[in-house]
N, C-alpha and C positions, 0 to 999 in steps of 0.2 A: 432950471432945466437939468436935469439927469444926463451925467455925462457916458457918453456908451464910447466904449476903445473902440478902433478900428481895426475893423478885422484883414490877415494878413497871409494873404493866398500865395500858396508856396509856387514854388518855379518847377513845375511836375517835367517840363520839357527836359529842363538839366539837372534833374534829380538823379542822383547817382545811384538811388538803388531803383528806382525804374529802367535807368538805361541796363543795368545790370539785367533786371529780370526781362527784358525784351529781347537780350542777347542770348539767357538763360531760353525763354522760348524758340529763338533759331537753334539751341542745341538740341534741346527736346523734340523738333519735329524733326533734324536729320538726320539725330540718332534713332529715330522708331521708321525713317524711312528705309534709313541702310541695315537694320536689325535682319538676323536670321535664329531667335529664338528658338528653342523647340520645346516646343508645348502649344495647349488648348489657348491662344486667347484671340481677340477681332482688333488684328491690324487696322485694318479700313476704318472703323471707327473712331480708334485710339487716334490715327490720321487728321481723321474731323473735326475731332473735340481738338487736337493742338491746334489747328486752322482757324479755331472758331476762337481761340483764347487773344488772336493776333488781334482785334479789333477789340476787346476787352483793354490791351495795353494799350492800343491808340487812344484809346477815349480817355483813358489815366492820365496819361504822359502831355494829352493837348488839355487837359483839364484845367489848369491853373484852379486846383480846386483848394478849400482849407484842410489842413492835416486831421480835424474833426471828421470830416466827412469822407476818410480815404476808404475809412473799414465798409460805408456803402457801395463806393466803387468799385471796390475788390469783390464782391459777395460773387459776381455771376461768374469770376475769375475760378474764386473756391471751390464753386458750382462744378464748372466742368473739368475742375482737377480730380475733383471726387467721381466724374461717370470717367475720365480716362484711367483711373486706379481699376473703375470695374470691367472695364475691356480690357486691360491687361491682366487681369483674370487673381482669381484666389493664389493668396500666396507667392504674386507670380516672383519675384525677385528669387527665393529659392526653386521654386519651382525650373527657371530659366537656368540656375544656373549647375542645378540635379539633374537637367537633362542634356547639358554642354556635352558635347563631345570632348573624350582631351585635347583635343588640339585646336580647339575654340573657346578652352577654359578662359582666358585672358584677356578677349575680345567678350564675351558675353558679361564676365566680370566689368570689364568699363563700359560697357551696353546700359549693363544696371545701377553704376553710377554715378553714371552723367544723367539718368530721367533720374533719380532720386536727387541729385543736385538742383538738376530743373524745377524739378515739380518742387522740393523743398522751397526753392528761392521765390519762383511764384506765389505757392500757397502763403508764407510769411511775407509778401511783400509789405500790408499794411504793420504789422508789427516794427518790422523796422524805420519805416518812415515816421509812424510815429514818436519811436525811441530815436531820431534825429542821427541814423545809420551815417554816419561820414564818411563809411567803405563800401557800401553795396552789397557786402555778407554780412556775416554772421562771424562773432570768436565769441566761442565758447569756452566754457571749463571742463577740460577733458581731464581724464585720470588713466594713466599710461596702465594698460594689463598686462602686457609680454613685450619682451624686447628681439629681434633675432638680425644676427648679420648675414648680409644677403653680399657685402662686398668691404674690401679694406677701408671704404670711405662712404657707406651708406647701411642704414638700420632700416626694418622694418619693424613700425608701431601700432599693435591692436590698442586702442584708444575707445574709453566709453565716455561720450558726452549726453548717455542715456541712450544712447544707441548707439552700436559699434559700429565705428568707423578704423580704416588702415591709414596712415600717414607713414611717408617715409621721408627719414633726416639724415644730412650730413653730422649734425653734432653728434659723437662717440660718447657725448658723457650723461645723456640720457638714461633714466632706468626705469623698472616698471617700479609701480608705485608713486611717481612724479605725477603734481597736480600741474597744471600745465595750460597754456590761453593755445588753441587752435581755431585759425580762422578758416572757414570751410570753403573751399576753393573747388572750381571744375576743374575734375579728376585728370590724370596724369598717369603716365607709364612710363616705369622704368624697372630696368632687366625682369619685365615680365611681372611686374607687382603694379598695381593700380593703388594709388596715394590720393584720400578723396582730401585733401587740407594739409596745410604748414601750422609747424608750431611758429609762434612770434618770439622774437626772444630781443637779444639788444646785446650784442657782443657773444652770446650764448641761449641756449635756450632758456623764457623766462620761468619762473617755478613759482608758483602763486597761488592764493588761496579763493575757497571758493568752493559753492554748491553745485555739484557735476552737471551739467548741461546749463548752469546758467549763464547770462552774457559776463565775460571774464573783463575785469575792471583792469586796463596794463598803461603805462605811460606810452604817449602818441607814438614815442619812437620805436615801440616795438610793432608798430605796425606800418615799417616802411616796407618791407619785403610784399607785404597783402597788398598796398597801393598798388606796384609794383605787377604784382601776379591779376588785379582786378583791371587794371590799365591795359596789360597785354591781352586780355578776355576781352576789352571792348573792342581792342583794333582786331583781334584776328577772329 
């Protein structure tokens, strides 16, 4: 008789990058609710598509499905992350934030990156689950561009992990041209600067090698701080 394994249906309920992208979807619909844009795009629908994704994650998260089968689970999730990209209209991320007023620049800035968090953490959900995610995001390989001080004990970091992202650190000894593990966290404000992620580091930040935007390889302990910031994302 032909021995066949037993197949071995993950625990979707306490999977932590589901709970993660389920919490990502409550930021996504109450940041497009409290939004005051300016520009052409269709709230109202952008409204529906995130409404409509909530029952997409129920049916995941109660699934007890095999990690083979997540990427079919995910499909209608894709689906309507790609029509709420087209109700927030061409371009809109600049667009939004070339029509801020100034004294909305800072607000509109973390407007657009908490949905680009969201919609990020969504749309890769199956990627991570299948790469056996232990954190719920994402750390990348970032390569630091510009360095600037905003305060005696905080840096502002334009950071490309193939797409620019800001991160802002206590560590001073940071510089640009540092290959670096960023793990992409919901964004943050401080003195008026929007930090979409933390570097991981372990006593310092860590400095490591690697293909820019791929998943950065770092020892577990550098990612107590992410624990830490992904934990307080699910209680609050």
């Amino acid at each position: 008789m032909e021995y066949i394994p037993a197949v071995s249906n993950m625990d979707t309920q306490n999977n932590i990058n589901i709970l993660v992208a389920e919490k990502a979807l409550e930021l996504l619909k109450k940041t497009i609710e409290s939004s005051r844009f300016e520009g052409i795009w269709k709230k109202k629908e952008a409204l529906q598509f995130s409404d409509l994704m909530k029952s997409d994650i129920m049916a995941i998260k109660f699934s007890y499905a095999e990690k083979e089968n997540i990427g079919e689970m995910t499909s209608p999730l894709k689906d309507k992350i790609k029509n709420l990209q087209s109700a927030l209209g061409e371009n809109w991320s600049t667009t939004f934030l070339s029509n801020a007023k100034k004294e909305n620049k800072t607000s509109t800035k973390m407007g657009i990156a908490k949905i680009i968090f969201a919609m990020n953490t969504l749309y890769f959900l199956d990627k991570r689950i299948k790469q056996d995610n232990r954190y719920g995001v994402d750390t990348i390989v970032g390569k630091i561009l510009s360095v600037s001080k905003i305060s005696d004990s905080l840096l502002v970091c334009n950071v490309d992990i193939k797409r620019a992202i800001t991160v802002l650190t206590n560590d001073m000894s940071v510089k640009t041209g540092d290959i670096v593990a960023v793990s992409i966290l919901p964004p943050r404000e401080f003195y008026g600067q929007v930090s979409e992620g933390m570097f991981c580091g372990i006593h310092g930040v860590l400095k490591i090698e690697g293909e820019i935007g791929s998943i950065a390889e770092i020892p577990i302990e550098g990612y107590k701080e992410t624990v830490n910031m992904v934990q307080d994302f699910l209680k609050n």
